[in-house]
Every structure is written in structure tokens, then in C-alpha cells.
C-alpha positions in Angstrom: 5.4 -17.4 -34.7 2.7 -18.7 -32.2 3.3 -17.6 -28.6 6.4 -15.9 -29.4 7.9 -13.6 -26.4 9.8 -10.9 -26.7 11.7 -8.7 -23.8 13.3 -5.3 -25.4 16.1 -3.7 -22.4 16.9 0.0 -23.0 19.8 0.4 -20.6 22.3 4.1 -20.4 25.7 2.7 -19.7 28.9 5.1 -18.5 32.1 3.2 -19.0 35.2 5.3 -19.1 38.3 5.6 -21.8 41.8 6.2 -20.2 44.6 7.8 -21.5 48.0 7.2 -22.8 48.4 9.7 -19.5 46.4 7.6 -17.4 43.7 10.0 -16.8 40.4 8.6 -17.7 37.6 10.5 -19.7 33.5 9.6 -19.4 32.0 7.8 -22.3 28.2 7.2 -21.9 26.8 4.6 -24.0 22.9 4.0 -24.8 22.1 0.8 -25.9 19.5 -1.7 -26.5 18.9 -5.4 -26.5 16.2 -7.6 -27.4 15.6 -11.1 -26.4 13.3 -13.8 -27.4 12.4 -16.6 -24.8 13.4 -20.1 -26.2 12.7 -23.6 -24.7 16.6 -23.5 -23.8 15.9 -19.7 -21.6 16.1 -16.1 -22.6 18.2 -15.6 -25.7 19.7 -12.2 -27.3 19.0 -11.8 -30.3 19.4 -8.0 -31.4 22.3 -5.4 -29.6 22.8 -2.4 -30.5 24.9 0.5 -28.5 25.5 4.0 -29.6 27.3 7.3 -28.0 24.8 8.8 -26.0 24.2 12.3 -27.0 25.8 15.0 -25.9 24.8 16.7 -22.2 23.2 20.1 -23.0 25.4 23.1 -21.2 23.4 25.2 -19.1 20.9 27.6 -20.2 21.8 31.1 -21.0 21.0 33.6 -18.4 18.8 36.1 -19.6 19.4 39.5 -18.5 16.3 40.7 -16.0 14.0 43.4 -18.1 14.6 46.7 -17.7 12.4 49.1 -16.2 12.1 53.1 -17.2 10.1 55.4 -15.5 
């Protein structure tokens, strides 16, 4: 399509689950949307939204190397 314009929006998004006890738990979304400008304005046109991986724990610590003299 002639002169076709596309904008592509890569957005992380935290929203948050609660609880049957109330307490409310983290749940970070990636997601993507694509939109194609129409004579009517900017339209989506693709969406899609995914659990974002998982946060990484924190290194292990290595143990400092050991000297004998």
C-alpha cells in the first residue's frame, strides 16, 4: 500500500492481581501495539501482551580466592 504509515509501541506495563485476602501481588505485562494512520486518525491494528519474564535473583557470591604461602 502506497504511503502506508506504521507506528509499532513496545510498552512494560505493572498492573497488580489481588487476593481473595485482599493482599495484592505484582504482575508485569510486556506488550506491543501497532498502528496504521488512516484518513479517520491513528488506528490499532495488532495488540499483543504477554507475562514479562521473570526478574533474575541476584548473582551468587563467589567466595574470594584463596591464597597459600
Amino acid at each position: 500500500i502506497s504511503g502506508m504509515m506504521l507506528a509499532v509501541h513496545s510498552v512494560f506495563e505493572n498492573f497488580s492481581i489481588e487476593g481473595a485476602q485482599g493482599d495484592a501481588r505484582p504482575a508485569p505485562i510486556v506488550a506491543t501495539n501497532v498502528y496504521l494512520r488512516t484518513a479517520a486518525g491513528w488506528r490499532m491494528i495488532v495488540h499483543h501482551a504477554s507475562p514479562a519474564p521473570a526478574q533474575p535473583g541476584p548473582a551468587p557470591r563467589e567466595a574470594p580466592p584463596k591464597f597459600l604461602h
